[in-house]
KEDRENBA-167087 format. One record per residue (C-alpha): x, y, z; residue in one letter. Coordinates in steps of 0.1 Angstrom, whole numbers, plus 5000, padded with zeros to 4 digits. Example, Ala and Ser with C-alpha at 12.3 -4.5 7.8 and 13.67 -1.06 7.14 Angstrom:
<rs>
(r (5123, 4955, 5078), 'A'),
(r (5137, 4989, 5071), 'S'),
</rs>
This chain:
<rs>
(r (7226, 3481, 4081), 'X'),
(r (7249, 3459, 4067), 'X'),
(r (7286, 3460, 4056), 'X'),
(r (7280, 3466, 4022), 'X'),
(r (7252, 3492, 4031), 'X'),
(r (7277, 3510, 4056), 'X'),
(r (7302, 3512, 4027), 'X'),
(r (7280, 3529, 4004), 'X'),
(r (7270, 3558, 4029), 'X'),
(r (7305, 3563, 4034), 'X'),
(r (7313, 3569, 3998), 'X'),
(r (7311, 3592, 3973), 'X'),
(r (7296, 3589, 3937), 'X'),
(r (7332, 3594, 3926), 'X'),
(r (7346, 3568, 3947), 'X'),
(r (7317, 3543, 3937), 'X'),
(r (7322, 3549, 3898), 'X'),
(r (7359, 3546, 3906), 'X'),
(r (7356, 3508, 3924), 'X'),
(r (7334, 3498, 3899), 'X'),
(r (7356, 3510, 3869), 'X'),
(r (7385, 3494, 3885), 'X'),
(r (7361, 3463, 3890), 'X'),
(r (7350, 3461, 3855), 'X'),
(r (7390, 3463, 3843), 'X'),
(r (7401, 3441, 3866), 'X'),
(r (7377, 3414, 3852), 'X'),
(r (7381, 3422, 3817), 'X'),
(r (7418, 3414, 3821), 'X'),
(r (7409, 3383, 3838), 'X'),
(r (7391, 3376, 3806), 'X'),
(r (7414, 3383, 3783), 'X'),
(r (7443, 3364, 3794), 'X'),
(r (7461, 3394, 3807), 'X'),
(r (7458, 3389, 3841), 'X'),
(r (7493, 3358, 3851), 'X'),
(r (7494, 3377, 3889), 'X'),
(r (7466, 3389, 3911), 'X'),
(r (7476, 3401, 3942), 'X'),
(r (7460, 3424, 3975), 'X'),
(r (7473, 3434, 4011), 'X'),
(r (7452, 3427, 4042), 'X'),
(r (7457, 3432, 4078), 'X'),
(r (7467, 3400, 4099), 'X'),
(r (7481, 3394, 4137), 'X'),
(r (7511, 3401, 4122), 'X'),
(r (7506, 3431, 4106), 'X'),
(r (7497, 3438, 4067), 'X'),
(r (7503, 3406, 4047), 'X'),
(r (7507, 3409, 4007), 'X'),
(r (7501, 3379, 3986), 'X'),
(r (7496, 3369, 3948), 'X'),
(r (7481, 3346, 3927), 'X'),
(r (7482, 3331, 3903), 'X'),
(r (7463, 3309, 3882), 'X'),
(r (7488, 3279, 3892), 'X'),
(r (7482, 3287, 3929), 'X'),
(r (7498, 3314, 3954), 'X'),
(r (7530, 3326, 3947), 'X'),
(r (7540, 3350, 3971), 'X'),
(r (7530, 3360, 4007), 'X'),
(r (7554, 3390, 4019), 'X'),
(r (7555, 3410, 4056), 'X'),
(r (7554, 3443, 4055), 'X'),
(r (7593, 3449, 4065), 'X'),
(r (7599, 3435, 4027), 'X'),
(r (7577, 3466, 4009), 'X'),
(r (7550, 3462, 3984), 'X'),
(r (7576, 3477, 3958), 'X'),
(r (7599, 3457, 3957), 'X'),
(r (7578, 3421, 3958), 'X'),
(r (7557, 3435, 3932), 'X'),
(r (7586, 3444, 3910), 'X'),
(r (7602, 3408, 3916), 'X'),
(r (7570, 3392, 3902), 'X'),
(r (7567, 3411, 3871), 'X'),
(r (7609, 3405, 3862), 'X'),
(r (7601, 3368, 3877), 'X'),
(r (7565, 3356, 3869), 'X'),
(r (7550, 3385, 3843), 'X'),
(r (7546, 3422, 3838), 'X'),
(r (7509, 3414, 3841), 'X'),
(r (7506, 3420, 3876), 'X'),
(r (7469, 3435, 3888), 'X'),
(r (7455, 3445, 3921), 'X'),
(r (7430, 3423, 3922), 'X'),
(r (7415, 3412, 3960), 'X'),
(r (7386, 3389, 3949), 'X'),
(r (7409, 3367, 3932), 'X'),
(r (7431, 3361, 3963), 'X'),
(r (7392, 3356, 3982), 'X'),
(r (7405, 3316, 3986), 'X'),
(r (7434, 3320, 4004), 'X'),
(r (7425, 3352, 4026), 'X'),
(r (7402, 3334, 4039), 'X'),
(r (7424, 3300, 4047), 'X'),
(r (7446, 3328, 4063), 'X'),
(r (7422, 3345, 4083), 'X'),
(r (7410, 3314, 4096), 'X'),
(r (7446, 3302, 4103), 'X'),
(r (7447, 3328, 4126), 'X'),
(r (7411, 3323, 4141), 'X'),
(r (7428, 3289, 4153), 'X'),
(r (7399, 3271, 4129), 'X'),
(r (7425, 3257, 4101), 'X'),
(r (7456, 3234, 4109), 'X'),
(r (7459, 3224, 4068), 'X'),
(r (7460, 3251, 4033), 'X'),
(r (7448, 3235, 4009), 'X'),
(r (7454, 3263, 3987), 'X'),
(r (7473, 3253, 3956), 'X'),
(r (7508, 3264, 3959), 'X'),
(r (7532, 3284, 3926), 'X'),
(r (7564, 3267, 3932), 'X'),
(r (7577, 3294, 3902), 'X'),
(r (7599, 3316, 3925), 'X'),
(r (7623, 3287, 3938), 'X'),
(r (7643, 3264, 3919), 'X'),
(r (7664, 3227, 3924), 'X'),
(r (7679, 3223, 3956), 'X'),
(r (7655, 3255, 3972), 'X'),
(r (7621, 3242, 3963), 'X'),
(r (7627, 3201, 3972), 'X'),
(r (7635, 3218, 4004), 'X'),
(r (7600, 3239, 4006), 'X'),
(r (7579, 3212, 3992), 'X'),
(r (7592, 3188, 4024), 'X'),
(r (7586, 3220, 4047), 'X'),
(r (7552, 3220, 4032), 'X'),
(r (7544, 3190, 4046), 'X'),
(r (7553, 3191, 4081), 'X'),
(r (7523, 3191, 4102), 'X'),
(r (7505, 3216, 4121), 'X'),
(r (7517, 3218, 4155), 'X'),
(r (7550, 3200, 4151), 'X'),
(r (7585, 3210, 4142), 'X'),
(r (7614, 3199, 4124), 'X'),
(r (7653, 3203, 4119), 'X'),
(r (7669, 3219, 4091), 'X'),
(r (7692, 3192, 4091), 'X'),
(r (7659, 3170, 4085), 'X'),
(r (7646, 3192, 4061), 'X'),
(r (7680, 3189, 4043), 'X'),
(r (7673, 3152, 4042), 'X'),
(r (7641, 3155, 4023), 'X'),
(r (7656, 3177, 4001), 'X'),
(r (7680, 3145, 3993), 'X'),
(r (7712, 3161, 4007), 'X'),
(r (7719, 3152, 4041), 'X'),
(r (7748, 3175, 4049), 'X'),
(r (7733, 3205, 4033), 'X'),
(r (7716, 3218, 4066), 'X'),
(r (7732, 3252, 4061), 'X'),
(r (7718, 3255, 4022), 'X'),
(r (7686, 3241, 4038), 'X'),
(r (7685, 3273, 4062), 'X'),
(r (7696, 3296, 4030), 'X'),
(r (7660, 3283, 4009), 'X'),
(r (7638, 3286, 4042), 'X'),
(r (7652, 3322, 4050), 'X'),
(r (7642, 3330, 4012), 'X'),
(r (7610, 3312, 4013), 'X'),
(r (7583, 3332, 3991), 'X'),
(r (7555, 3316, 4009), 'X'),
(r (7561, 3322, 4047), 'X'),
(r (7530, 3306, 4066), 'X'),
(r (7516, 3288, 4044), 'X'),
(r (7547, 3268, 4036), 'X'),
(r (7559, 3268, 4075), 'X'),
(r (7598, 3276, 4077), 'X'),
(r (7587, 3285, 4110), 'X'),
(r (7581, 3253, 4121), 'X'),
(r (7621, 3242, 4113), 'X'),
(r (7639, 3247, 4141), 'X'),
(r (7677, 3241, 4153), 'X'),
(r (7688, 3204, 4159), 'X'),
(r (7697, 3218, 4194), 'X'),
(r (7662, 3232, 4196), 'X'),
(r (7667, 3270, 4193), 'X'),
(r (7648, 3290, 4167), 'X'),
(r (7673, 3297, 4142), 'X'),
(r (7660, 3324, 4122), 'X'),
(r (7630, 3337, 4103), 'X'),
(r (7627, 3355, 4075), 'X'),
(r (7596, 3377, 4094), 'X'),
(r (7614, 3381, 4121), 'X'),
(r (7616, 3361, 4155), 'X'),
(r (7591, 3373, 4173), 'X'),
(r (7567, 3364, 4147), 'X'),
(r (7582, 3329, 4140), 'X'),
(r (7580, 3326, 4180), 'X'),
(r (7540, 3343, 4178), 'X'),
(r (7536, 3313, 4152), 'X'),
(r (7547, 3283, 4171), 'X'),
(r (7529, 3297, 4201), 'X'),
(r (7494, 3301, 4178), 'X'),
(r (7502, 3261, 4166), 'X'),
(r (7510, 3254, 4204), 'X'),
(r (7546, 3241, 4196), 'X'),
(r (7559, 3267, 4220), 'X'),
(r (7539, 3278, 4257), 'X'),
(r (7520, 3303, 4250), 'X'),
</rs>
């Protein structure tokens, strides 16, 4: 029996007709132009991960310490009010995720929504974006990139608000003595990271 099979037995007519109503919406909006955010929650090593869509690229990955809530209201006042649960339309990067995780992808090539961070912020993600699986950086570095070389401490302000933890690595910029620093997931899973990328003994 498979998955899909399994799911079936385990549900009711009611449920079914539900998923498949919710389904059929979920698509017509899609169709219609009133779909700007698709978003789901999955489970990951480190715990439930939210992210969103969007038909620029992903937007938003949250932990579960930030809340549903509140990420979802921030993308409605931020990106649109037209914000849908939607899971197969996040399918792409789940799956870069999951096998990010699995230790089978060292690169996203997932198109990134830079529409959450502005000036200063986002030249300092898009440099972070680039630093390379299983190697670290300085914010001081990172405030380089960025184009101002004494701004190491607003370098560390955009990382520890970056939207798109993982996927644009603030967890690979650490102190120019080496510690840390901070995390906006918190440091054991910045340290879990570096240890999954081998940048730190496991």
């Amino acid at each position: 029996m498979n998955e899909l099979e399994r799911r079936l037995s385990r549900s009711s007519p009611v449920e079914l007709d539900r998923d498949a109503t919710m389904a059929r919406l979920r698509e017509r909006a899609a169709r219609d132009g009133l779909l700007d955010v698709a978003y789901t929650s999955f489970d990951s090593p480190l715990g439930p991960l939210l992210v969103a869509v969007t038909p620029r690229g992903l937007v938003r990955v949250a932990y579960e310490g930030e809340g549903d809530e509140p990420v979802l209201a921030e993308l409605a006042e931020r990106i649109s009010p037209r914000v849908l649960h939607a899971p197969e339309r996040t399918d792409a990067v789940r799956r870069e995720l999951e096998e990010y995780f699995e230790g089978d992808r060292r690169r996203f090539s997932t198109p990134i929504d830079w529409s959450l961070v502005r000036g200063f912020a986002q030249g300092v993600l898009r440099a972070t974006a680039e630093v390379p699986f299983g190697e670290v950086t300085s914010y001081r570095r990172m405030a380089e990139a960025a184009g101002s070389p004494r701004a190491s401490r607003a370098a560390g302000n955009a990382l520890g608000s970056n939207p798109i933890p993982i996927v644009v690595p603030c967890h690979r910029v650490l102190h120019s003595g080496g510690g840390l620093g901070g995390y906006s997931g918190g440091i054991d899973r910045k340290r879990y990271l570096l240890t999954l990328e081998g940048s730190l003994p496991a």
